[in-house]
Structures are given as structure tokens and as C-alpha cells.
SERO-4910 file (N, C-alpha, C, O; in steps of 0.05 Angstrom, whole numbers):
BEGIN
 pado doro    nc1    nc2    nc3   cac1   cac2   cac3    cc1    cc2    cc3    oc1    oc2    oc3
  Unk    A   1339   2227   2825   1324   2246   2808   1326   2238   2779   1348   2231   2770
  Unk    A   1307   2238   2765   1305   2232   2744   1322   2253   2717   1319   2277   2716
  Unk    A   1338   2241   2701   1357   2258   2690   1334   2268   2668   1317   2253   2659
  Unk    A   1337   2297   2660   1320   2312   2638   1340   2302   2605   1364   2297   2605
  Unk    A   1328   2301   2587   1334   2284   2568   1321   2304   2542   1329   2300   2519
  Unk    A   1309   2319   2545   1301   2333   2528   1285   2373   2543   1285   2383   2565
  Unk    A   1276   2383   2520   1267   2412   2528   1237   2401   2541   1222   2382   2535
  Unk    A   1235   2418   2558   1205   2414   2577   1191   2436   2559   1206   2449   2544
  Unk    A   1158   2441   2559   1146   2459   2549   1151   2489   2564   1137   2508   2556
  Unk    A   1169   2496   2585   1165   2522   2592   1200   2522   2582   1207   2546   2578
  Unk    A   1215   2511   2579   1235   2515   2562   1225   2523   2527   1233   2543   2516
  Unk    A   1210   2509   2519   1202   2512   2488   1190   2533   2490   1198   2543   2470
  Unk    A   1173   2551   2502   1161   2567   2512   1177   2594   2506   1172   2614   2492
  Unk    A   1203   2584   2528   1223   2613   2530   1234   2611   2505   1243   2634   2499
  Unk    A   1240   2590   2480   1256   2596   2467   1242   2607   2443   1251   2619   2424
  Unk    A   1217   2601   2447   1201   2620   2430   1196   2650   2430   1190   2668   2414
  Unk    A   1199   2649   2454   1194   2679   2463   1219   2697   2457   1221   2719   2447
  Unk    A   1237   2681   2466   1271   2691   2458   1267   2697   2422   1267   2719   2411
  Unk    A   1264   2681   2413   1271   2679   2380   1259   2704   2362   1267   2716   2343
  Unk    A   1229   2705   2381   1203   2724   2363   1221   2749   2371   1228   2766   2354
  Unk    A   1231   2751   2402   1248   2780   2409   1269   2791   2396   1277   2814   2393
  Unk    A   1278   2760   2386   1308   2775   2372   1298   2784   2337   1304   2802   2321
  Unk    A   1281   2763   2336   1269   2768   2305   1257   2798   2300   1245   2802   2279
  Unk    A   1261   2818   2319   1233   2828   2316   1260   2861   2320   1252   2884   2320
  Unk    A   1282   2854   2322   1306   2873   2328   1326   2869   2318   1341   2888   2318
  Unk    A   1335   2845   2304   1365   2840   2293   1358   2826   2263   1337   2814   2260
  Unk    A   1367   2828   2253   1374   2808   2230   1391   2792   2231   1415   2797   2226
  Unk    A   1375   2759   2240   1399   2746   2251   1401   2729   2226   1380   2724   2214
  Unk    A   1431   2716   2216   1435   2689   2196   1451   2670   2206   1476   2671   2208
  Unk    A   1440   2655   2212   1459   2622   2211   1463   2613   2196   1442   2606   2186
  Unk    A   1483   2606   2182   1506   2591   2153   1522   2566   2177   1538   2569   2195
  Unk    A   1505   2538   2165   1517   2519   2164   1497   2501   2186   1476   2507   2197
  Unk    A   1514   2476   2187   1493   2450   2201   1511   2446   2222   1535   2441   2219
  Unk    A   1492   2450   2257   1505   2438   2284   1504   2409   2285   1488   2396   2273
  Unk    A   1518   2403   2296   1524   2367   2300   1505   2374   2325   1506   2394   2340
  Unk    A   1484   2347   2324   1460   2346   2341   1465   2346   2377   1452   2357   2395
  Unk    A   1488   2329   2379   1491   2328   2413   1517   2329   2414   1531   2332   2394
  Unk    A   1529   2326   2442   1555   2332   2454   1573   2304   2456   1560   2284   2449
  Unk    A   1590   2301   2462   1607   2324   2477   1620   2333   2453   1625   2318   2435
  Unk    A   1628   2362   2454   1625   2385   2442   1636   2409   2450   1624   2419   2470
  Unk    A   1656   2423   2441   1678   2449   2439   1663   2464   2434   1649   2448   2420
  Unk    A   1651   2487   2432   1646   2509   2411   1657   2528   2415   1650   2543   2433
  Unk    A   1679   2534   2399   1695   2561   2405   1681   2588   2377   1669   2583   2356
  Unk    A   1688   2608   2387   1679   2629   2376   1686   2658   2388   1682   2662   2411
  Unk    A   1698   2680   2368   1708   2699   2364   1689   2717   2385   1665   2721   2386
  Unk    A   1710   2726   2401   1700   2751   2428   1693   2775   2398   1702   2780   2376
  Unk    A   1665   2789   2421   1660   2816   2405   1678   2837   2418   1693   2833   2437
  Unk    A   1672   2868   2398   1691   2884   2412   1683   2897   2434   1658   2898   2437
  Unk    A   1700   2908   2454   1689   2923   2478   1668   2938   2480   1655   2940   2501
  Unk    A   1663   2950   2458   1643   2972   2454   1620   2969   2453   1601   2982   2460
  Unk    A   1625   2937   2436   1593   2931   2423   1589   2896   2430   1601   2877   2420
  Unk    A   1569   2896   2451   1557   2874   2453   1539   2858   2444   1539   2833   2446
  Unk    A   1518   2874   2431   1502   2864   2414   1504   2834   2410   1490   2819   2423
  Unk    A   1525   2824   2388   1534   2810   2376   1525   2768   2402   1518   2745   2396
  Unk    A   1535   2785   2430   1527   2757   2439   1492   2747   2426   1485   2724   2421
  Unk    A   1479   2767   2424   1447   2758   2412   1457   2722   2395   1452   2699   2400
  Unk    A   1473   2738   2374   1483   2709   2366   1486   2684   2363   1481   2668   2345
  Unk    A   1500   2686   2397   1505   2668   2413   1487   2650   2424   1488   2626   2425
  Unk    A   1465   2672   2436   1444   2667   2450   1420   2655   2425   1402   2643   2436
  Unk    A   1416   2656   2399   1406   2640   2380   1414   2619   2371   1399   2602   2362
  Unk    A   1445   2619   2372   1462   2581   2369   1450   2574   2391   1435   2555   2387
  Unk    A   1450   2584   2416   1450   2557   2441   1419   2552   2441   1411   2533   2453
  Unk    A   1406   2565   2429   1379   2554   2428   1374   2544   2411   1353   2551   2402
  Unk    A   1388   2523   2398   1381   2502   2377   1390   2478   2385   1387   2461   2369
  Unk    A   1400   2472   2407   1405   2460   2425   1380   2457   2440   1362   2474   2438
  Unk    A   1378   2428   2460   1372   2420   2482   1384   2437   2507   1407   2432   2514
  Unk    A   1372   2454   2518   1383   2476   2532   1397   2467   2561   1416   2477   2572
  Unk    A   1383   2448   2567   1391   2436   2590   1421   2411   2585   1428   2396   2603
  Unk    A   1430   2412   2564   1444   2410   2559   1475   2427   2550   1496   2416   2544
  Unk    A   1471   2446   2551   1493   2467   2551   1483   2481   2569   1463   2485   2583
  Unk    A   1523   2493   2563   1541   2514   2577   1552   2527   2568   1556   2523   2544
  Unk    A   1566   2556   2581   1583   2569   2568   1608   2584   2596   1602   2596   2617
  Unk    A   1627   2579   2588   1644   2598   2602   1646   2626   2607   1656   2638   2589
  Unk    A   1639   2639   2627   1638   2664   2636   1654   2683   2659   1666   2674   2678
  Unk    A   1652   2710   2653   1670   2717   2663   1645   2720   2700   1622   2714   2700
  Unk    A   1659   2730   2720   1632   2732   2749   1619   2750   2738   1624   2763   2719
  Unk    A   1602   2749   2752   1576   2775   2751   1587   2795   2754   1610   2797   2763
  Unk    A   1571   2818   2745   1596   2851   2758   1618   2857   2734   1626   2879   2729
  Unk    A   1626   2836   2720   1646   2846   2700   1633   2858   2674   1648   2874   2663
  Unk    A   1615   2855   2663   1604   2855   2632   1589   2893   2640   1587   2913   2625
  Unk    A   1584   2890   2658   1560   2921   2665   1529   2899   2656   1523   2876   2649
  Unk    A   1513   2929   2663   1485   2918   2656   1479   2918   2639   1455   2922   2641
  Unk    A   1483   2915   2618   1469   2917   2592   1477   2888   2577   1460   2875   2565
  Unk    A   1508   2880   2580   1518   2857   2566   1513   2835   2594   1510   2812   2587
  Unk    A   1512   2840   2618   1494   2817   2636   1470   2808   2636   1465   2786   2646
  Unk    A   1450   2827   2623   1424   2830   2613   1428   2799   2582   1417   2777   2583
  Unk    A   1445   2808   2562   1448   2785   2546   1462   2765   2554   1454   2746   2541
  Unk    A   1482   2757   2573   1479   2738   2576   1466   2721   2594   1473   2698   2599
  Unk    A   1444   2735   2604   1430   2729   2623   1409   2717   2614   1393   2705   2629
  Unk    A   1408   2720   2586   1387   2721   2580   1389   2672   2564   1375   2652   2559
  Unk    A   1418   2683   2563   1422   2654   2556   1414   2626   2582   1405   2604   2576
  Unk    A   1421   2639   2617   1410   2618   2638   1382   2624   2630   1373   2602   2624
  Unk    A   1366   2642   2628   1338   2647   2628   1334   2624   2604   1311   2617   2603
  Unk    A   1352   2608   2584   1330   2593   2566   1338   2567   2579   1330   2544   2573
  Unk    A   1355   2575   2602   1360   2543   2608   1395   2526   2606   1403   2502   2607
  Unk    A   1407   2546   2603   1433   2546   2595   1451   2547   2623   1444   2557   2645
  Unk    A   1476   2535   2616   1486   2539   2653   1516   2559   2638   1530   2558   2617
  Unk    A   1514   2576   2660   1542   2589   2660   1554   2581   2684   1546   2579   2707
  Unk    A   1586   2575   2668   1603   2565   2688   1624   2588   2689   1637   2589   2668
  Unk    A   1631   2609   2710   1645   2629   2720   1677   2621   2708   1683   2598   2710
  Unk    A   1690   2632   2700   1726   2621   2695   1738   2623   2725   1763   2619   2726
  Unk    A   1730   2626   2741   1741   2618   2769   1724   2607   2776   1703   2602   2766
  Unk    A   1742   2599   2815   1733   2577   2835   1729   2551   2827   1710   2540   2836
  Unk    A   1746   2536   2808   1739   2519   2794   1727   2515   2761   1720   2491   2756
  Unk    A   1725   2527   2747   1713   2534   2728   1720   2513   2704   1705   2502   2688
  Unk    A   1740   2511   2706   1756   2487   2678   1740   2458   2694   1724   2444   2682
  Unk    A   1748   2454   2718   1739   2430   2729   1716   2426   2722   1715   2406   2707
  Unk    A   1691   2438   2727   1667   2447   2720   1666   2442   2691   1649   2424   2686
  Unk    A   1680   2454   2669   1671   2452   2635   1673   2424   2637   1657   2408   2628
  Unk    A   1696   2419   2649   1704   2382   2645   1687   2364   2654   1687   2343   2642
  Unk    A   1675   2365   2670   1659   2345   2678   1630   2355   2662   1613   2337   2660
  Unk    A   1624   2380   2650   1607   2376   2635   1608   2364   2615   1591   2347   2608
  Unk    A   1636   2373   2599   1645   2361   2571   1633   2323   2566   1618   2310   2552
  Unk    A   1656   2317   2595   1650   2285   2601   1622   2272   2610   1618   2248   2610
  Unk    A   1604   2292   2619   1572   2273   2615   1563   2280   2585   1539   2275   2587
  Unk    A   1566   2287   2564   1571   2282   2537   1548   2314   2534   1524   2314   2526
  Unk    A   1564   2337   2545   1539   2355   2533   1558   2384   2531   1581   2386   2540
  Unk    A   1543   2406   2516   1561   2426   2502   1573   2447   2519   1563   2456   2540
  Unk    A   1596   2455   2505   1606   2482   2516   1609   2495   2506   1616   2486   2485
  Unk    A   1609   2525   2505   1614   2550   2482   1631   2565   2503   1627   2572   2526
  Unk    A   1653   2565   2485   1676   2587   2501   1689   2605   2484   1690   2596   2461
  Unk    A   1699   2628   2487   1713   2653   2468   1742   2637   2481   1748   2636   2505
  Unk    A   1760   2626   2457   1788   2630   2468   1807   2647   2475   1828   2644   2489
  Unk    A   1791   2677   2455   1808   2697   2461   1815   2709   2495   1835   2720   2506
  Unk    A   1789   2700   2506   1786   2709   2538   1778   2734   2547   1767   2739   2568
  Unk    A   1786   2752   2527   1771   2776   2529   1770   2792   2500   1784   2782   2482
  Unk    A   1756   2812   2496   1754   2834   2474   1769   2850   2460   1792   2841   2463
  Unk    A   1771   2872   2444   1791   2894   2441   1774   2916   2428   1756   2904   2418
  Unk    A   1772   2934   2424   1757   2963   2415   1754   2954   2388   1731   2949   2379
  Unk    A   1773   2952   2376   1770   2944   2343   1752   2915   2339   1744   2908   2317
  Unk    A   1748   2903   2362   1732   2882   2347   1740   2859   2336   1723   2840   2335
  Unk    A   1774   2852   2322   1790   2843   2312   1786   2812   2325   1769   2808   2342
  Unk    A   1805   2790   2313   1806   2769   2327   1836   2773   2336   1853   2778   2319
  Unk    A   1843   2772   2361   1864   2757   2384   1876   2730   2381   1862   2710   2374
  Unk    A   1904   2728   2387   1913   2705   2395   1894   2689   2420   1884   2700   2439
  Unk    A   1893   2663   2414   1882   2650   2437   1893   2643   2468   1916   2640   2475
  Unk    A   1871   2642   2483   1890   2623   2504   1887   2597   2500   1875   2590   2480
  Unk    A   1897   2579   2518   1901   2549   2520   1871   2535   2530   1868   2510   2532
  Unk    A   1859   2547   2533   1838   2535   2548   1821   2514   2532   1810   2495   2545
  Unk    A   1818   2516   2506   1798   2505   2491   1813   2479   2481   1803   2457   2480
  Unk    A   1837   2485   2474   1864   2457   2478   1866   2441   2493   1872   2418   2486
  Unk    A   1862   2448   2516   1871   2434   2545   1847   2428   2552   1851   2413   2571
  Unk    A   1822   2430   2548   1791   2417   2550   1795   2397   2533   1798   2375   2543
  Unk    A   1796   2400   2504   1801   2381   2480   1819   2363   2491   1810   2341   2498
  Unk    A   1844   2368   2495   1856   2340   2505   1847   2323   2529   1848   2299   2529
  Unk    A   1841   2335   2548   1832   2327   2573   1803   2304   2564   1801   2281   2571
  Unk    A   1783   2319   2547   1758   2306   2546   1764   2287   2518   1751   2267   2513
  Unk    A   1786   2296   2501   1767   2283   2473   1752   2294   2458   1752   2288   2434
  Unk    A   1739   2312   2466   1714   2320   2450   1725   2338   2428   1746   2351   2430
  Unk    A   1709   2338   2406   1724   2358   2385   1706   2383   2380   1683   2387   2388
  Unk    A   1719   2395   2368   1718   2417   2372   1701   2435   2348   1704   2427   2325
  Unk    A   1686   2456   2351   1662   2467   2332   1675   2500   2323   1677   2517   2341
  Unk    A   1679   2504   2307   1687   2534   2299   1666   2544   2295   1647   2534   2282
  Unk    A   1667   2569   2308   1651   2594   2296   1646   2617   2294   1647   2630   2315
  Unk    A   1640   2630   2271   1654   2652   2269   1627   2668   2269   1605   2661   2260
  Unk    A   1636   2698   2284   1606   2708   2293   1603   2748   2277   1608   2767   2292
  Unk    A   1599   2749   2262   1599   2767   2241   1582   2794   2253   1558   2792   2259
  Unk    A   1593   2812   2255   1566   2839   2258   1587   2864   2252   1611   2862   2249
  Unk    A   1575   2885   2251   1581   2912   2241   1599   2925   2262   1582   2930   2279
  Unk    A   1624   2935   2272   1623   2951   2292   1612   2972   2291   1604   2975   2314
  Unk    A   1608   2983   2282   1604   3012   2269   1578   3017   2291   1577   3033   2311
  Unk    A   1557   2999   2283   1535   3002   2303   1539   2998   2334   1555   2985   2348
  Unk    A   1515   3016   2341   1516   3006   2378   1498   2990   2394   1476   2992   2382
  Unk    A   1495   2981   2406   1480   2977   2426   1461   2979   2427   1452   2957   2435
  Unk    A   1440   2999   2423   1423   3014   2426   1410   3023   2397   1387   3031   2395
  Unk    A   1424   3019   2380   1419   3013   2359   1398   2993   2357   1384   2994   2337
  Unk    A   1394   2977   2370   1368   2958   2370   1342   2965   2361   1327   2952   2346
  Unk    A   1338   2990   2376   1315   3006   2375   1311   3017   2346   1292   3030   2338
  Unk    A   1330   3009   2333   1318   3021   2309   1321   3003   2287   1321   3010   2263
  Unk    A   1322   2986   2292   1324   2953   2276   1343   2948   2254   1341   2934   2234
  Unk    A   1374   2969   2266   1396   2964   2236   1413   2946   2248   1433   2937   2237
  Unk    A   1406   2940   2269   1431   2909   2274   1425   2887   2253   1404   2884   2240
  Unk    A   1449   2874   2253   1456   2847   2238   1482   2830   2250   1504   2840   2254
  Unk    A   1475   2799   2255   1496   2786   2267   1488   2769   2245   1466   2764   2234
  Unk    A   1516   2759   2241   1517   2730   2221   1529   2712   2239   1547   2720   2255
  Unk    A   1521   2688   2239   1532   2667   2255   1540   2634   2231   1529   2614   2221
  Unk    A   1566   2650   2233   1575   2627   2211   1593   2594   2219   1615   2591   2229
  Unk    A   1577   2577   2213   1589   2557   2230   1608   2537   2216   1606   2533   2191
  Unk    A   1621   2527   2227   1654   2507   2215   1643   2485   2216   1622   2478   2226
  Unk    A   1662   2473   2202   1658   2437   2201   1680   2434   2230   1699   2449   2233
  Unk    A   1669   2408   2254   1679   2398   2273   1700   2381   2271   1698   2363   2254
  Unk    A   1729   2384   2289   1748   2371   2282   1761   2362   2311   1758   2374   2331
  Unk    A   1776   2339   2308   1786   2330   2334   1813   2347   2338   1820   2365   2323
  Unk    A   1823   2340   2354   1857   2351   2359   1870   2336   2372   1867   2335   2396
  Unk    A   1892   2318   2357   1915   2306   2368   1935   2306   2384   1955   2316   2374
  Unk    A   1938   2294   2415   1965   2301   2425   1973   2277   2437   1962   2260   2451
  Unk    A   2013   2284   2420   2019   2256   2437   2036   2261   2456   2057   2248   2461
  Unk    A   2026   2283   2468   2041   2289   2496   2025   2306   2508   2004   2314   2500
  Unk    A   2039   2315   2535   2017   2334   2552   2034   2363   2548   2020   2383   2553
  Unk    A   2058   2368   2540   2084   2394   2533   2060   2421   2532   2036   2417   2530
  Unk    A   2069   2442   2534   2052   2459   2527   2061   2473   2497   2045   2489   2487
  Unk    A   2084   2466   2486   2086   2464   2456   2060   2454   2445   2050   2474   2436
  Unk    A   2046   2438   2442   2027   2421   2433   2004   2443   2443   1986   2452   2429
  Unk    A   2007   2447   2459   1972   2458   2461   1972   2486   2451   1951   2496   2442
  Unk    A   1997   2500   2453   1999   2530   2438   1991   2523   2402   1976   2541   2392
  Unk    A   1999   2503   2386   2002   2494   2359   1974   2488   2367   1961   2508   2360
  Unk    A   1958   2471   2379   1920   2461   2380   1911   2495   2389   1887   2498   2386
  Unk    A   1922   2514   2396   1906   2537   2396   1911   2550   2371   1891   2553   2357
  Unk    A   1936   2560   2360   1942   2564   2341   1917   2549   2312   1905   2556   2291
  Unk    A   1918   2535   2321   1895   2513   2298   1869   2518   2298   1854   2517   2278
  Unk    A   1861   2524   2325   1826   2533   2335   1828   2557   2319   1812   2560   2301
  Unk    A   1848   2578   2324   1848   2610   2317   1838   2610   2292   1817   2620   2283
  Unk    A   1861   2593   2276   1859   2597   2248   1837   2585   2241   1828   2599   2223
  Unk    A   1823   2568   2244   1800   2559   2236   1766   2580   2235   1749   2581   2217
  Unk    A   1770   2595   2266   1757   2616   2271   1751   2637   2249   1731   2645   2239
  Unk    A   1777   2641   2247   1785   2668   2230   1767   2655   2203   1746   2666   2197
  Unk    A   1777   2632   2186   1768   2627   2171   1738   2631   2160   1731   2631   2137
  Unk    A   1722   2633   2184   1688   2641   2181   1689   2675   2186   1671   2689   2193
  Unk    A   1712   2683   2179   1706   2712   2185   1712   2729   2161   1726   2720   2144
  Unk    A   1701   2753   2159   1709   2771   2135   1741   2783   2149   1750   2784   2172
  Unk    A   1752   2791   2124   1791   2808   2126   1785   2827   2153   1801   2833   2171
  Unk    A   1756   2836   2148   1773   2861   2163   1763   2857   2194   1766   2878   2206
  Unk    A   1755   2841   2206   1749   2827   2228   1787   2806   2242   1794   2806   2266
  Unk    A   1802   2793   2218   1823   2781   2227   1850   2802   2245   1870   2791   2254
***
């Protein structure tokens, strides 16, 4: 089978259709320049429990991308409810692959990482009511050393205050603020080292974020 190499017209299609939808309900901003292809980390700050909104975001980074070229780590189906499965659903709908954090799931980022194309993962692993940023897990470390690939900060800005549903009345706003890409060194496999390469992702994160989000 012939490998896809670029967006087909019913991909360009959906991401138009995606963009006019979000344009037309959020006030979305992107601050800063994506490095064009992979292989590629993209880590970025979980929203809070309450308020999902915010993946919209997400779902406007990965469409500046070659869609068929990314991924993102996800939790199974059934966990988010319907409304935040609806957004990220909306990310396979442009062409995007979600890879489940079980049955294999790291194995899976890795062999994506290594045919040279993107991943977007929350290190935190899950949310908190306040919205705040979390200590990380290891996961985005232990990809980075495994693949090589370096790694993309980004920090993903919106209001808690608002809801959900708030859509309908056009006062959302997500800022999507993006980092300069950096490799991560290890001269061992210890898990000392990969807590210090999370510790490093965190703080980098934080750095695209306003105080009262840290």
C-alpha cells in the first residue's frame, strides 16, 4: 500500500470545516512557530475536571499538522463522558490516531515516535478541579529516551471560571502558547534521570503559563 505523505482533499475539507466551527465559538490564539515534521514530543498541561473546553485547543494545534501523521495518548472510551469524547473525537474525525494508555499503548507511541511522526501527550495523566498544573509522570521521559525525539512544550491557557456550555454564547477563550523544542539527555536508564527529564518537561510547561494556572 502506498504510504500517504501528505493531507488528501477530504482531510483539507474536515479541517476547514473544524476551524470555521471553532472560529465561529471560541476565541482561539496560537503564540509561537511548530517545527514542521516529527519525530516529535508534544507535551502539554491537562485541563481541569470541570472544564473541557480547553481540548478545542488541542484539536487546532493538531490541525496544523499533516493529520495522518499524528497522535495522541488517550485515556479508553467511556472515561471522559459525552461531551469531552465528543472533543476528542473530534480530533480521529480530522484524521488523527488515538492511541488508548493501555493494551500496549507506550509500545504503540514508540513505534509511532520511530516512523518519524507526532505525539501529543498530558504528562500530568489526569486533571484536578482547580485546573492547576501537577507533577508529571514518567511517560514523556521514557518516550524521549527510548526514541530520541525531542520534545515540544505547551502551554494551553483558558478561563476556569467558564463552562462548557458556555460555547453557546461565544465567551470562551483558549490560548495556545507554544515553547521552543529541546532534546533530553541520559547517560543511564536509573529512574533518577527520568524523574529530573520530567521535572524539566514540567517546568518548561509551566513556563507558557500564567501564576495562577502553576
Amino acid at each position: 500500500m502506498r504510504e500517504r505523505t501528505g493531507i488528501d482533499c477530504r482531510s483539507r475539507l474536515k479541517r476547514r470545516v473544524l476551524e470555521n466551527f471553532l472560529g465561529c465559538f471560541i476565541d482561539l490564539e496560537i503564540k509561537g512557530q511548530l517545527p514542521g515534521k516529527g519525530p516529535l514530543i508534544v507535551v502539554f498541561n491537562h485541563n481541569s475536571t470541570k472544564v473541557r473546553y480547553p481540548i478545542f485547543g488541542l484539536v487546532a494545534l493538531c490541525s496544523k499538522w499533516p493529520v495522518n501523521k499524528v497522535a495522541f495518548l488517550r485515556h479508553p472510551p467511556g472515561v471522559y463522558g459525552s461531551f469531552p469524547g465528543f472533543l476528542l473525537s473530534s480530533l480521529e474525525i480530522l484524521g488523527a490516531t488515538g492511541i488508548p494508555t493501555t493494551h500496549g499503548g507506550m509500545r504503540n507511541a514508540t513505534e509511532h515516535l520511530e516512523d518519524g511522526n507526532i505525539l501529543l501527550m498530558a504528562p500530568e495523566g489526569k486533571g484536578n478541579e482547580e485546573g492547576r498544573l501537577t507533577p508529571g509522570r514518567n511517560g514523556a521521559a521514557w518516550l524521549a529516551r527510548v526514541t530520541k525525539a525531542p520534545i515540544l512544550p505547551v502551554g494551553i491557557e483558558y478561563d476556569p471560571s467558564c463552562r462548557d456550555l458556555d460555547i453557546l454564547t461565544g465567551r470562551l477563550g483558549v490560548g495556545v502558547n507554544i515553547g521552543m523544542p529541546f532534546g533530553l539527555e541520559f547517560s543511564g536508564r536509573d529512574k533518577e534521570q527520568l524523574r529530573e527529564a520530567t521535572e524539566r518537561i514540567m517546568l518548561e510547561i509551566a513556563s507558557l503559563l500564567p501564576d495562577s494556572r502553576k
